[in-house]
N, C-alpha and C positions, 0 to 999 in steps of 0.2 A: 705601341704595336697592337693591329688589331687581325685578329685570325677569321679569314673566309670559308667558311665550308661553299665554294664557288661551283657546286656539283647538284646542291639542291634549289628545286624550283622545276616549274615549269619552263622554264626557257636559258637553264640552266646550260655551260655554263658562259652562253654571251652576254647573258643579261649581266651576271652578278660582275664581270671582268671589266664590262663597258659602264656599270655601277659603283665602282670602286675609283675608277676613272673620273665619272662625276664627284664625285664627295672631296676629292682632291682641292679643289680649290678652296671649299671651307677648310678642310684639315691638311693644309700644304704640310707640316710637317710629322704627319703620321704614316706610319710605314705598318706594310702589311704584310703577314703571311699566307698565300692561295694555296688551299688546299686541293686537290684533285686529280686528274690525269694530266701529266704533265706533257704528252704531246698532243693534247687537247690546246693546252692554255698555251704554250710558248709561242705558237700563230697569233693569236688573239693577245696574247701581250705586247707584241709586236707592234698594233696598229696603235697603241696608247706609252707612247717612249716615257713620259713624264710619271705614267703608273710604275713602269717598268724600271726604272731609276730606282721606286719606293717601294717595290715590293718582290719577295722572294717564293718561288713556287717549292709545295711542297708535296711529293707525288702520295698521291693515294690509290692505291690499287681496289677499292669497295665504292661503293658508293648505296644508301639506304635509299628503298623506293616511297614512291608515295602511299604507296596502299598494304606496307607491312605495319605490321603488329608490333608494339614497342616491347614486348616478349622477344618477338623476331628480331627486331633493332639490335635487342640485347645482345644474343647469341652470334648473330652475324658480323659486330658492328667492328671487330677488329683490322684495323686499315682502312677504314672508309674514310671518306673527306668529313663526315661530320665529328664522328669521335676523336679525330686527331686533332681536329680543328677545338676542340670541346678541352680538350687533353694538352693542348698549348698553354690554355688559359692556368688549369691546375699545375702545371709545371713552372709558371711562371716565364713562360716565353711568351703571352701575349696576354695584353691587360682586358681583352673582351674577346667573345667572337659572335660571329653573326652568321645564320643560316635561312634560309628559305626553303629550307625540305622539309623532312614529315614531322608535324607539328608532336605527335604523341611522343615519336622518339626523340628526337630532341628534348624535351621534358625529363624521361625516361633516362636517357644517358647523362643530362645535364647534375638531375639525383644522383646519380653512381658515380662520377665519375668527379664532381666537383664537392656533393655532401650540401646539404643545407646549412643554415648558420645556424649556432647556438643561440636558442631562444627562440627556433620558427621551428612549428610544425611539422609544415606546405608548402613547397613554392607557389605562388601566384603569378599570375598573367595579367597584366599591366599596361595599358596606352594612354593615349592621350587625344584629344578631340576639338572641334573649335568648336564654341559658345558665342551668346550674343557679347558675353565679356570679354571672350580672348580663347584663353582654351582653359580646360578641365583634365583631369586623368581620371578611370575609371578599374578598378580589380576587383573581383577578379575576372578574368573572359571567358574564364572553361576551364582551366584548370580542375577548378574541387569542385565537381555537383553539389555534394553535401558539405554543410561546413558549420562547425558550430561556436556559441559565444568567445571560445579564446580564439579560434580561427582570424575570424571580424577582427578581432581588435588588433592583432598581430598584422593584418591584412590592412588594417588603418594606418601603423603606424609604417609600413612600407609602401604605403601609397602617399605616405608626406614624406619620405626620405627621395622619393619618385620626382616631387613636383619640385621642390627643393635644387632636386640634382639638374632635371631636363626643364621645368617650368621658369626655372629663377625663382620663383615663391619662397622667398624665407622662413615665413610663418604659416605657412599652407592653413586653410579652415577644410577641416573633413565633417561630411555627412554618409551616414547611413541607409541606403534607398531601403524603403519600406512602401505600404502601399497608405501608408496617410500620415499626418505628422504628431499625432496623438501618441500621448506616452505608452495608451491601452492596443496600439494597434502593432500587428506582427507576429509574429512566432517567437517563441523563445528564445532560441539564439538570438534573435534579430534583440529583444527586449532587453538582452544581459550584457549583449553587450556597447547598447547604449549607456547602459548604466556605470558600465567598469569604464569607459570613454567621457565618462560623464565628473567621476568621482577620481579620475586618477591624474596629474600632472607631466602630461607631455609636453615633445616640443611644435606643437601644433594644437589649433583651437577646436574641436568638439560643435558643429552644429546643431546637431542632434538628428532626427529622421527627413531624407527627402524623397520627393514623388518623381515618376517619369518628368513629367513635364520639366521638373529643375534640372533636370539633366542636360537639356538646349541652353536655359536659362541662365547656366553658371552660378547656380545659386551657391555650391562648394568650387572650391580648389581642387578638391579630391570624393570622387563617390565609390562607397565602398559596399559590397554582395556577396554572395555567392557566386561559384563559377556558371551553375544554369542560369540563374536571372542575370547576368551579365553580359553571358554570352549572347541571350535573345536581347537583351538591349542593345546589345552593339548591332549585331543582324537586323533589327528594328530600324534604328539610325542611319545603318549604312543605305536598308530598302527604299527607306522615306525620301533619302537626300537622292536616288537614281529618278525613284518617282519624278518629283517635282521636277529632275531637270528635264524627263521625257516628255510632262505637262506643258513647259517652258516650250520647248522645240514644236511641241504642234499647235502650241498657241500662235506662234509667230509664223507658222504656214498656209495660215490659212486664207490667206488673201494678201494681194498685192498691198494694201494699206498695213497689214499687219505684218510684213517683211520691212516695208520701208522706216516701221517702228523699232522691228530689230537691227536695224542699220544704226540708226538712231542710238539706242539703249546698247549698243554693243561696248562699249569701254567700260560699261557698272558689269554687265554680262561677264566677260571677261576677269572682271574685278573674282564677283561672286563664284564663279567657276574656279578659279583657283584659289578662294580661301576654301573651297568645299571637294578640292580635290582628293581625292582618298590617301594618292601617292606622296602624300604634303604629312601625313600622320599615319606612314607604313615603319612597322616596326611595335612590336607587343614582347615588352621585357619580362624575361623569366626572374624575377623575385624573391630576395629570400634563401636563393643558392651562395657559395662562398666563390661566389666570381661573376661577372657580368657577362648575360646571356641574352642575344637578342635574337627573336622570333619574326623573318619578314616575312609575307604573304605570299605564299607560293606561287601563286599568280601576276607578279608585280612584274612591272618594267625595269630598266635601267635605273629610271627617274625615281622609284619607290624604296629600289636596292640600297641605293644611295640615301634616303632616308634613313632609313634602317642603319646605316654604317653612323650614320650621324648621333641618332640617339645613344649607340652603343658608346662612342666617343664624349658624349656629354657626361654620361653617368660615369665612364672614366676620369673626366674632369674634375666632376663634382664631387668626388669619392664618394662616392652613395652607400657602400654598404658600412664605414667608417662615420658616416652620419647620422646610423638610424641605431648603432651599438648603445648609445644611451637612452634611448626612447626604449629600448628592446630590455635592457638591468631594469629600469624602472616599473615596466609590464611584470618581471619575472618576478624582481623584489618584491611586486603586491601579491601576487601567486602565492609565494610564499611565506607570507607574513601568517602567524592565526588568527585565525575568527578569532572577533570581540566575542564576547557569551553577556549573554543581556544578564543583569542581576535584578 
């Protein structure tokens, strides 16, 4: 069972209805709870029989806007489609949910309402991207501006419970983005906790530091940050890949010879277009919580929605947070162990 907050989003809530409809045929046999106004949705459930067989509306009288305050979230949040939807998961009436509403409160209620896991922090913020290899996942996106040596490494090891769970990657290799690959370069935190990644036995391989550019490259499984340097890398990434398809589109305008080349070139076009589509890798998992929380793009389609329900279903699958509980004892038991004292 997977819970909708079907209220949030821009185009909320036909996108997320006519979303959950898409995802149907990967996940024929997962059933959903729609959270929201429920004579909103019973029209709109109507037009998808096959959704409507699998999923149970369930009325929310609130609904969080996009431009409150996750203070405000807080206060207000009793009845909305998101905290019920959030509040399924902790009751154990649905094994994930997914939202496209306001990124801070979701976060915000996901903490209150679900509790972190023992042995993390911070939730983090978590996707995944395509590479010249395949794809990569990358944490955090924004979550934590500041973060320091235990952050990172806790942030590592739920970034290989991540790739694991939605990659298929069994043995994930995690790197560290820094701005060189030298042991002497970075910040502190960056430096410590290379070193505790370096000296400790997880269940995943330790690269050590990587540059922007390994980022496209695929040189990790998994690239681990802070939430400001990640979330400009992802905005970086996202900007480059619009670029180049705008460059693409007025190259092939420019003349009769170089249309009849995009005639030509149109089935790799095609090809590249949808390995580089956004809505192919919508969905950024909240991390680290005691329940599986997914974050889709409030701006997304149908087509993205549907993503988004998918990843949340995988890390269901994969029992993600029952995977990373040994990697997380082993973090704590070095934590707590004494310093040597040199003699």
């Amino acid at each position: 069972m997977i819970a909708l907050d079907v209220m949030g989003g821009d185009h909320a809530p036909d996108m997320a209805i006519d979303g959950a409809a898409l995802a149907l045929p990967r996940l024929p046999h997962t059933r959903f709870l729609l959270f929201g106004d429920q004579a909103r949705l019973e029209p709109l459930l109507k037009r998808h029989p096959k959704l409507a067989h699998q999923a149970e509306i369930r009325h929310a009288a609130n609904v969080i806007g996009a431009g409150d305050k996750p203070s405000q979230a807080l206060r207000k949040s009793a009845q909305s489609s998101m905290r019920l939807a959030i509040e399924a998961v902790r009751d154990g009436q649905a094994a994930g949910a997914v939202s496209a509403g306001n990124t801070g409160a979701l976060l915000a209620l996901g903490m209150f309402v679900l509790k972190t896991q023992p042995g993390i922090d911070r939730p983090a913020m978590v996707s995944y991207f395509p590479t010249s290899r395949g794809e990569s996942a990358m944490l955090d996106l924004g979550a934590n501006v500041q973060c320091d040596s235990r952050n990172l490494v806790q942030f590592a090891i739920l970034g290989a419970g991540f790739a694991r769970s939605v990659l298929g990657v069994e043995r994930p290799v995690v790197g560290l983005l820094n701005i060189g690959a030298e042991d002497l370069k970075g910040n502190d935190a960056v430096r410590e906790a290379a070193q505790i990644l370096r000296e400790s036995k997880f269940g995943f391989d330790f690269h050590g530091f990587v540059e922007g550019d390994d980022i496209g490259a695929g040189t990790v499984d998994v690239v681990v940050t802070d939430g400001f340097t990640g979330n400009v890398a992802l905005k970086v990434t996202e900007g480059t890949a619009r670029l180049i398809a705008s460059f693409l589109q007025l190259a092939f305008r420019r003349s009769v010879f170089s249309k009849i080349g995009y005639l030509l070139a149109k089935p790799a076009l095609d090809s590249l277009r949808a390995k580089l589509d956004p809505r192919q890798y919508n969905g950024a998992m909240f991390v680290g919580l005691n329940g599986v929380l997914v974050k889709s793009h409030g701006g997304t389609d149908a087509q993205g929605f549907a993503s988004a329900i998918s990843v949340a279903a995988d890390m269901v699958k994969g029992d993600f947070n029952e995977r990373i509980h040994a990697d997380l004892d082993a973090f704590d038991h070095r934590e707590a162990a004494p310093a040597k004292v040199a003699s």
